[in-house]
ZAMARGU-4260 file (C-alpha; in steps of 0.2 Angstrom, whole numbers, plus 5000, padded with zeros to 4 digits):
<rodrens>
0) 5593/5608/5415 | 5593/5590/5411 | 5597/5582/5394 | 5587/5574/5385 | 5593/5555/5378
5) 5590/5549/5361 | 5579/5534/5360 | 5585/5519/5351 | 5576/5524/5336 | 5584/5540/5333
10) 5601/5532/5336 | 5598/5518/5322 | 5592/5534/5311 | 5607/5542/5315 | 5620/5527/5311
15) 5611/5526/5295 | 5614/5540/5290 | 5631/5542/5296 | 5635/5525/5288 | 5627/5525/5273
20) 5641/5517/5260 | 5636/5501/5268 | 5623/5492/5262 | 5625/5480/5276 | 5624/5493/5292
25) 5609/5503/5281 | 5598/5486/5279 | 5601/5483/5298 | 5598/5500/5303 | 5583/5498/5292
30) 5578/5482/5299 | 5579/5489/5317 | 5568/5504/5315 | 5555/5495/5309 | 5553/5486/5322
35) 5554/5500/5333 | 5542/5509/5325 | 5528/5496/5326 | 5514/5501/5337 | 5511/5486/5349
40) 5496/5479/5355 | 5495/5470/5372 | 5485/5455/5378 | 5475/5467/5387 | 5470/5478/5374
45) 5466/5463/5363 | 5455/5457/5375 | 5445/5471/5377 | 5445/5472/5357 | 5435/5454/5358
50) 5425/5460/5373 | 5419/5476/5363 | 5413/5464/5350 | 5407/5453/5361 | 5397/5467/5369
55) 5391/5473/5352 | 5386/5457/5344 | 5375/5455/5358 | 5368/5472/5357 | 5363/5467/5339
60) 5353/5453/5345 | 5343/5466/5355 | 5330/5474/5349 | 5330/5488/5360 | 5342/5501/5365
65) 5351/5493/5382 | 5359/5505/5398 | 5377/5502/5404 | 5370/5495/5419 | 5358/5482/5409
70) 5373/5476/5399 | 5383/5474/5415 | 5370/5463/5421 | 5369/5453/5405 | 5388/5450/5404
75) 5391/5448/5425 | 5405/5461/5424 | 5409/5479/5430 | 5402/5495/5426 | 5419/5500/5420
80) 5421/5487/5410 | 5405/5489/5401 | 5408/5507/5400 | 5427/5502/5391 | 5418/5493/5379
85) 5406/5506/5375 | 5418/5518/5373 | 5429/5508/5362 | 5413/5506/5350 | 5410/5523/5349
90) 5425/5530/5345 | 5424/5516/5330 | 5408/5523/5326 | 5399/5504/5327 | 5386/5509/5342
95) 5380/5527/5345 | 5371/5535/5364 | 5356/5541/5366 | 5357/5555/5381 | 5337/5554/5390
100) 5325/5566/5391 | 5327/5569/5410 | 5344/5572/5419 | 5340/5555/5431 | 5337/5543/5417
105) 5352/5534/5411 | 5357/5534/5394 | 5355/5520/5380 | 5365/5512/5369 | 5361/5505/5353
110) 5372/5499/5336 | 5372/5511/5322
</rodrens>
């Protein structure tokens, strides 16, 4: 069976507390996991971030419930990327979808 390594962040945990009459090494150790515990957000995810809002500050210019596909339209992009951003807005609560009637319609998107 394999063993498993400690990340780095356990390993400054650990000196920390094997070390802790020095103020010096604790502060350092402190510093370190810090650091390492920051979740980190990529230019990627930032982008879509400003997409979503893009596509939502939009949606609140229309006065009408809008498909995936009419958005994708508006904005010239992909399906998928239209369909990131709405998911994105969802699960922050700031648009909701509206499932049709009839199992062929598309479903709508509006703002909350």
């Amino acid at each position: 069976m394999a063993e498993t390594k400690a990340t780095r962040k356990e390993l400054f945990v650990r000196i920390k507390e094997a070390m802790t009459n020095d103020p010096e090494v604790v502060a350092m150790c402190d510093k370190y996991i810090e650091q390492l515990s920051r979740k980190r957000e990529t230019k990627a995810q930032k982008a879509a971030a400003e997409f979503a809002e893009t596509v939502k500050g939009y949606m609140m210019t229309a006065n009408e419930p809008l498909t995936n596909r009419e958005l994708a339209e508006y904005f010239k992009v992909s399906g998928q990327k239209i369909t990131g951003a709405l998911r994105k807005l969802m699960t922050l609560g700031e648009i909701k979808r509206i499932d049709p009637t009839k199992s062929t319609e598309p479903p709508l998107y509006e703002v909350v």
